[in-house]
Structures are given as C-alpha cells and as structure tokens.
C-alpha positions in Angstrom: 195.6 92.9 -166.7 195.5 95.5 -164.0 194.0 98.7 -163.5 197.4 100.4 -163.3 197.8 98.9 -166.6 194.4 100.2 -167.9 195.2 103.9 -166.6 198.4 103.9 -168.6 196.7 103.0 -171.8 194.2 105.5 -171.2 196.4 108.2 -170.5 198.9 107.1 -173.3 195.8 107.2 -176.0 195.3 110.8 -174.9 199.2 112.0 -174.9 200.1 109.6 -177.7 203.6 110.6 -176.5 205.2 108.1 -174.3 207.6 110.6 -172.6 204.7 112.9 -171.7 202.0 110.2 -170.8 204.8 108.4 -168.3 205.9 111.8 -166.7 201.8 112.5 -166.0 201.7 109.2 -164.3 205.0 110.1 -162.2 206.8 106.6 -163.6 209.7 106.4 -165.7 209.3 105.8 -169.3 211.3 102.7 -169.3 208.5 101.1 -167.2 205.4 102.9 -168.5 206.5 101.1 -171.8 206.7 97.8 -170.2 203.0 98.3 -168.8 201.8 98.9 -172.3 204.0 96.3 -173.8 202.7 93.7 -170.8 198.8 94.7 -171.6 199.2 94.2 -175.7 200.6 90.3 -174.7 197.7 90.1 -172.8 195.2 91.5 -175.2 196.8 90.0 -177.8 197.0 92.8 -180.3 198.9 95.9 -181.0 197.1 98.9 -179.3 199.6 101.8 -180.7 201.4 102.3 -184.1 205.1 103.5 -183.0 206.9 105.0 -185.7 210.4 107.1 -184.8 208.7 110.0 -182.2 204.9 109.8 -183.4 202.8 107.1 -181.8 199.1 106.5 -183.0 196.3 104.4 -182.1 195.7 100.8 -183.6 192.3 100.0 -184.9 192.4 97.4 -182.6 193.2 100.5 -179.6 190.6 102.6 -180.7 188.2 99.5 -180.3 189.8 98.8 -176.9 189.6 102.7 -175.8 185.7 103.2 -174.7 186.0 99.5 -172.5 188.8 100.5 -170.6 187.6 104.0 -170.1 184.4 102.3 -169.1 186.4 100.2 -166.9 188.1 103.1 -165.1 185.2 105.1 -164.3 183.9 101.5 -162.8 186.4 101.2 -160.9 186.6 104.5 -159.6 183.1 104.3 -158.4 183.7 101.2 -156.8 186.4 102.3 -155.0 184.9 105.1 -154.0 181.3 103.3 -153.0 183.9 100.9 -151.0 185.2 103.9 -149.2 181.6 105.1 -148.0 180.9 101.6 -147.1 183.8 101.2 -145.1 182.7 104.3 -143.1 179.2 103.0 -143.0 178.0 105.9 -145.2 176.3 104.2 -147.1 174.7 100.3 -146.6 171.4 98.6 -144.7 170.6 98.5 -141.4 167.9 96.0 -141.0 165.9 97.0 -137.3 163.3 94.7 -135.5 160.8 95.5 -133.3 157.8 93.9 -131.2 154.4 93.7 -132.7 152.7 96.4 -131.1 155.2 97.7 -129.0 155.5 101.5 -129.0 159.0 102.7 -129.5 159.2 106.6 -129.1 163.3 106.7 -128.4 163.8 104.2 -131.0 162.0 106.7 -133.6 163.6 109.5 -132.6 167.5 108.0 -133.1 166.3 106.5 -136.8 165.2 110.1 -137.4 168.5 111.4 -136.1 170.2 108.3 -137.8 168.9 109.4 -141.3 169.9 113.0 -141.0 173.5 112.0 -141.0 173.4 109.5 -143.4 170.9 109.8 -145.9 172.5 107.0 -147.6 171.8 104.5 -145.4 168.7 102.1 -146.4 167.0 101.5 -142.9 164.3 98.8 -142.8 162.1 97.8 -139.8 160.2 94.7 -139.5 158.2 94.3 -137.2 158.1 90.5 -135.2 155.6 88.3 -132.9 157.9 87.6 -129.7 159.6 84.2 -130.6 159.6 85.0 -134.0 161.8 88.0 -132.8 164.6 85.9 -131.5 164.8 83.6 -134.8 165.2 86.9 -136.7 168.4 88.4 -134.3 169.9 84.9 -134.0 169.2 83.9 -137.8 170.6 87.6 -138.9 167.6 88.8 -140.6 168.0 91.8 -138.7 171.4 93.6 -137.5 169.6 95.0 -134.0 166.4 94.4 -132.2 164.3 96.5 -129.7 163.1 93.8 -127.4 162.3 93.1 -123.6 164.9 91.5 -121.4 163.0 88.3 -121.5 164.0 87.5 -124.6 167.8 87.9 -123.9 168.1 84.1 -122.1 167.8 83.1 -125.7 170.5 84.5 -126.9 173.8 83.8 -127.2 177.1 86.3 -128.3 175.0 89.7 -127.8 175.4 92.7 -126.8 172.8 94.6 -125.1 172.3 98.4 -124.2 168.8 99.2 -121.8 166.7 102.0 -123.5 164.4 102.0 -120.7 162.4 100.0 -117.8 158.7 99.6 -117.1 156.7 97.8 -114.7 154.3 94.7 -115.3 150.9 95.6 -114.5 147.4 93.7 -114.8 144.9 95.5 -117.2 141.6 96.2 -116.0 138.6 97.9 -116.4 137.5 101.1 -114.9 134.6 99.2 -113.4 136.7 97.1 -111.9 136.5 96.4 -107.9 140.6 96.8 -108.6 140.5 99.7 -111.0 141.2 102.3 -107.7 144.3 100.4 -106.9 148.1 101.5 -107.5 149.3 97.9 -106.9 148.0 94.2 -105.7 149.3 90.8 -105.8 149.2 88.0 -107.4 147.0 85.6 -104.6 144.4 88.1 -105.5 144.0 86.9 -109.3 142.9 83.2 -108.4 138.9 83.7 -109.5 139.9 86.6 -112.4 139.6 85.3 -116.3 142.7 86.5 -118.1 142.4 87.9 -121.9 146.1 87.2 -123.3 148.6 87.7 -126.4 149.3 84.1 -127.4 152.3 82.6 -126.3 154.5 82.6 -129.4 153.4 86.5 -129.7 154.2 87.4 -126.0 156.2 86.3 -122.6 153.7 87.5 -120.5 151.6 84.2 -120.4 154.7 82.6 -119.1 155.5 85.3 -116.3 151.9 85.4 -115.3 151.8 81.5 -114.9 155.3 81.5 -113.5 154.0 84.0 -110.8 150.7 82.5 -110.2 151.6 78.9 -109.4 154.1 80.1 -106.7 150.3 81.3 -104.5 149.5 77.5 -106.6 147.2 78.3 -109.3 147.3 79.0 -113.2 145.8 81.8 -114.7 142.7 81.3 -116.3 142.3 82.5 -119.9 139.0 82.6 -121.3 140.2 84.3 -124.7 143.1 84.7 -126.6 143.5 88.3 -128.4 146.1 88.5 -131.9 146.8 92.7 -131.2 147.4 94.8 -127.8 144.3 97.0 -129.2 141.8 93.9 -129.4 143.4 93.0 -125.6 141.7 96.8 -124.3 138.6 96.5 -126.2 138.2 92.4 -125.1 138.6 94.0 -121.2 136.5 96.8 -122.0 133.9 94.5 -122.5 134.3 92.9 -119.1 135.3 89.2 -121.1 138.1 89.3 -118.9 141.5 91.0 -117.5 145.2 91.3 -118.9 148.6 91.5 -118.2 151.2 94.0 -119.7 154.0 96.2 -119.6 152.6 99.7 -118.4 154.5 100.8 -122.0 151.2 99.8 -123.7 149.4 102.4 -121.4 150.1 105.1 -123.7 147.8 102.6 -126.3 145.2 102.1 -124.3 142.0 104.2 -123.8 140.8 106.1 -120.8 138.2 103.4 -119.6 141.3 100.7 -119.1 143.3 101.2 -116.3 146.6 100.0 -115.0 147.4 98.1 -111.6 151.1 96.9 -111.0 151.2 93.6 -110.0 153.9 93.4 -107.1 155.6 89.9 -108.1 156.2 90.4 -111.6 159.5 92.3 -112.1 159.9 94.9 -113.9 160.8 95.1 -118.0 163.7 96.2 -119.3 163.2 97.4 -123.0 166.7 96.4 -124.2 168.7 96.9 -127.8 169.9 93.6 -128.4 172.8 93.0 -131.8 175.0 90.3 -132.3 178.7 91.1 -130.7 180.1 90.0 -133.7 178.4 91.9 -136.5 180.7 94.5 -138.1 178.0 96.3 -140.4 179.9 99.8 -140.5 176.0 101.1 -140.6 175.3 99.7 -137.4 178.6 100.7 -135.6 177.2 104.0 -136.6 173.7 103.5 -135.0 174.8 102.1 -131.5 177.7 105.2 -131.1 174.4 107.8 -131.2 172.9 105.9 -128.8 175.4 108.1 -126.6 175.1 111.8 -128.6 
C-alpha cells in the first residue's frame, strides 16, 4: 500500500465515478482502476460496489474512508514538516557556552537567529571548561562559544574567531600593581593567586606554564567556583587572579586589570563539528557573515 494508492481511493470515494476521479488525478482510467483493484488485494476486501455506470461505497469502504483520509493529511504534514526541516526552518540548535563567560555578539545573532526562524528550538547550556569539550566532541551541543585553548582538543572542527582579548592578572585597587598597564610574570613569584579550578578554567595551566619558564609555580591560597566570588575573594586582599580582560565588564570598580606580557592573548572562537549537517545550524554560521 502506497500513498498514491490511498489518494486514489480518496478521491474515487468522493467522485464515485471512475472516469471522473482518474481524469482529476491526470492518469488514465485503465490504471487508476488497477490502483484500486491492487489496494482491495491488499486490504483484503471490496472497498466499492460497481454496478454498470454507478459505483458506491462498501461498508467495508466507508469503514476504511476516515483512516486513509487521516493518513493523507499525515502525510501531507509530514512531507511538508520534512520540507522546513530540510531548509532548517524548523529543528534544534543546541549552543554551549562557558560558565561565566559574557557573550554580547553571541546574544545578539540568537536574537537575530530567532527573528528569521521562529521555528527553530534554540537551547544553551552553559559548561565548566573541560566539561565543554566533552559536550562538542560527544554532540550534546551542535556549536560552542569557547576560547582557543580548548581547540587542541578537538579533532574534525571548524572554527570562526568572534573576537580576541588579552590575559590580564586581577588585582585590587590597593594594589602596589593596580597603577600599572602591564607587568611580567618574574614579578608574581611572592603574589598568592585566587583561581577557577582547573576542570572549570585553562588559566591555572597558562599561568603555571608561564611561571615556571622565570622557575616558579603560582601560589594559590584559594580556589573560587564563579568569576564573581574570584572579584570579591581579591577584593578582600585573600589574594590575586588571572583572567581574560572579557570578565572586566563583570567585575566592579575597586578590581582592576593589568596585562600580563607572556600570556598570549585569547581568542573567543565558534567551534562545530565539520561534519554536522543540522540544516538549523548551516543557517546559524551563514549570519555570522550578514
């Protein structure tokens, strides 16, 4: 049984004229009365009385009527939900983010995103740093807004840069630093460090890789879950940090923000998987460019 055959009983159990109901479907009658023929061996009853020129519905048809008109309307939806999908019209798009990380661009192309297609479910979930990478490379998520630390890890992605910031040591206002606009690393040796956890953040590791080149480790006297408990911790004078200057726009006017001149600066990347062909995210990265 086939839809063809479906829309030919339908139409048949309107015309109840075979001459009419084949010339509506633009077949000849020879074959529209093999489709019916075909779909009563199938069913396995007789769907129309045919007696001389009047054809009438069998009990059995008018039973089977309301299923297959059922059926067709199903099937036009689908077809027509397949359609929009095709064209990414309608869908998910699953976006992941950084804990704490304060994406102004990325807001303004969901907003932009959703005004030409409504349609489109759009989820963000927000990630610790590693947990970020298991969610691109396990597919929980069709794109990620991450830092270009976390691209090493990957493997098969494409990557677009949304923007660059430097790496800066957090400080106090009170700070003997606080009037700086840069220092180095050689100068941190005696400083206590207040940091994200290592599984939240790479900046522990770039901070330790930098330090031991002028051959000491960072010295952390307290480990803070959020960005926001990181300003109030220095705040307090428990100790100094290390950030992206992105966070800046978090932090209140008593913290201040010194770039550290080994550290490299960040680039704040879109990372996908080349290989995903979610219509809704083709979409996405082409307004990346409007």
């Amino acid at each position: 049984m086939n839809s063809a055959q479906i829309e030919c009983f339908i139409v048949l159990a309107k015309a109840l004229n075979f001459t009419k109901a084949a010339e509506s479907m633009f077949i000849s009658q020879p074959a529209f009365s093999r489709r019916i023929s075909t779909l009563e061996d199938e069913v396995g009853a007789r769907l129309f009385e045919r007696h001389y020129q009047e054809v009438r519905l069998t009990a059995a048809g008018e039973r089977f009527l309301p299923y297959c008109i059922r059926a067709s309307s199903e099937i036009a939806t689908g077809m027509a939900q397949a359609r929009l999908c095709e064209r990414g019209e309608i869908g998910q798009l699953q976006i992941g983010i950084l804990r704490d990380a304060r994406e102004e661009k990325l807001s303004k192309l969901v907003l932009r995103f959703r005004e030409h297609y409504p349609e489109v479910e759009v989820s963000i979930k927000e990630y610790a740093h590693l947990k970020a990478e298991n969610a691109l490379e396990n597919r929980q998520i069709d794109i990620g807004f991450f830092n270009s630390q976390n691209v090493n890890n990957f493997e098969n992605v494409c990557t677009r840069t949304m923007g660059t910031s430097p790496q800066c040591i957090v400080i106090p206002e009170t700070h003997p630093f606080a009037n700086l606009t840069s220092l180095s690393a050689s100068q941190l040796a005696e400083e206590k460090f207040v940091l994200l956890p290592r599984e939240d953040s790479p900046y522990y590791d770039i901070l330790q890789r930098i330090c031991a080149r002028h051959g000491f480790k960072p010295q952390v006297s307290r480990w803070a879950e959020l960005v926001t408990a990181i300003f109030t911790l220095v705040g307090c004078g428990v100790g100094i940090s290390f950030l992206s200057s992105k966070t800046a726009l978090l932090a209140p006017e008593s913290i201040r923000y010194v770039r550290l001149i080994e550290a490299e600066p960040i680039d704040h990347l879109a990372i996908w998987k080349n290989d995903n062909l979610n219509p809704c995210l083709l979409n996405f990265i082409k307004m990346f460019d409007e």
